[in-house]
C-alpha positions in Angstrom: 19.4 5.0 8.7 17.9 3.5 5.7 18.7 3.5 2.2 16.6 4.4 -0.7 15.6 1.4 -2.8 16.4 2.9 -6.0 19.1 5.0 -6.3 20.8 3.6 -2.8 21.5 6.9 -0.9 20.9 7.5 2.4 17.8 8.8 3.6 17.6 11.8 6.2 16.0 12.1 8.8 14.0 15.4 8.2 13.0 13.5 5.2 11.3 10.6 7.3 7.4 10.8 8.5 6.9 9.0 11.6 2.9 7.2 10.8 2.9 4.5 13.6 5.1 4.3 16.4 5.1 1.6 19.4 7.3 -1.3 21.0 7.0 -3.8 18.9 6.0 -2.0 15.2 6.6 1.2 13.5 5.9 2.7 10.0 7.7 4.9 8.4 7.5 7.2 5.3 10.4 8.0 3.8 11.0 10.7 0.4 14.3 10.4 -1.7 16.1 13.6 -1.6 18.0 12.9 -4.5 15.4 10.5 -6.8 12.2 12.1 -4.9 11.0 8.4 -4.6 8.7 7.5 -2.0 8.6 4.6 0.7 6.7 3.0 3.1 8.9 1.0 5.6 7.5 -1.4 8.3 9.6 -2.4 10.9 8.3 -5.3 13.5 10.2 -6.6 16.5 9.6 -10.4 18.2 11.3 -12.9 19.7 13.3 -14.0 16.8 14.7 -10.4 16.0 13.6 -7.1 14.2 12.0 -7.4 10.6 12.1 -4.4 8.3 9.9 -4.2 5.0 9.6 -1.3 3.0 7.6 -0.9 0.1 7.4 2.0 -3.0 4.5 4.3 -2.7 3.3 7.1 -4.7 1.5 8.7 -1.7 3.8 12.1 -1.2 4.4 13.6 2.3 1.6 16.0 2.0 -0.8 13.3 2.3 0.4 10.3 3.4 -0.7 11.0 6.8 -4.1 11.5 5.7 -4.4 8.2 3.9 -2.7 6.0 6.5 -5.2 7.7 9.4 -8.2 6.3 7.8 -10.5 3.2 8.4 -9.0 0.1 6.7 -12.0 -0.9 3.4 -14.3 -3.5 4.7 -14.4 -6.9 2.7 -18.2 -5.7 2.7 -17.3 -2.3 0.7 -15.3 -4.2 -1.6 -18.4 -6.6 -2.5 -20.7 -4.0 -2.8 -18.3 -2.3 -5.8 -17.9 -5.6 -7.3 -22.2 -5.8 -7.4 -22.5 -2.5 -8.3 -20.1 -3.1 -11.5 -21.0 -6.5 -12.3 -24.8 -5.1 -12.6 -23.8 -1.8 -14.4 -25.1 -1.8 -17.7 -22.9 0.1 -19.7 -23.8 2.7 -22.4 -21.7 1.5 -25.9 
């Protein structure tokens, strides 16, 4: 099992959220018992071995399921905010 990035304890499983599982990748969310810290780790498979990446979050278990579930932003939706905010006038 993994251990938690900050304070180095092990994490447990009942702790652990399983978000994507397959052959080849799986995402896991993982919550500190002891620091409450929260991470997201990635772990890929290939020919030239397993890869594991895990990164802090501050998505908690309650809705980190919610959040990952959703439609990836669109390079489209993230142009049309810039527009709208580099055309906003605002009020002084």
């Amino acid at each position: 099992m993994a251990k938690c990035p900050v304070c180095e304890k092990k994490y447990k499983k009942e702790n652990a959220i399983v978000l994507e599982a397959g052959q080849k990748r799986n995402t896991v969310h993982f919550t500190c018992e002891v620091c409450q810290m929260a991470s997201l780790v990635f772990v890929s498979q290939s020919q030239a071995g397993t890869v594991g990446v895990g990164i802090l979050t501050d998505l908690a278990k309650s809705e980190v399921k919610n959040v990952f579930q959703k439609e990836a932003i669109s390079a489209d939706q993230v142009l049309n905010v810039h527009n709208f905010f580099r055309n906003y006038k605002f009020i002084a």
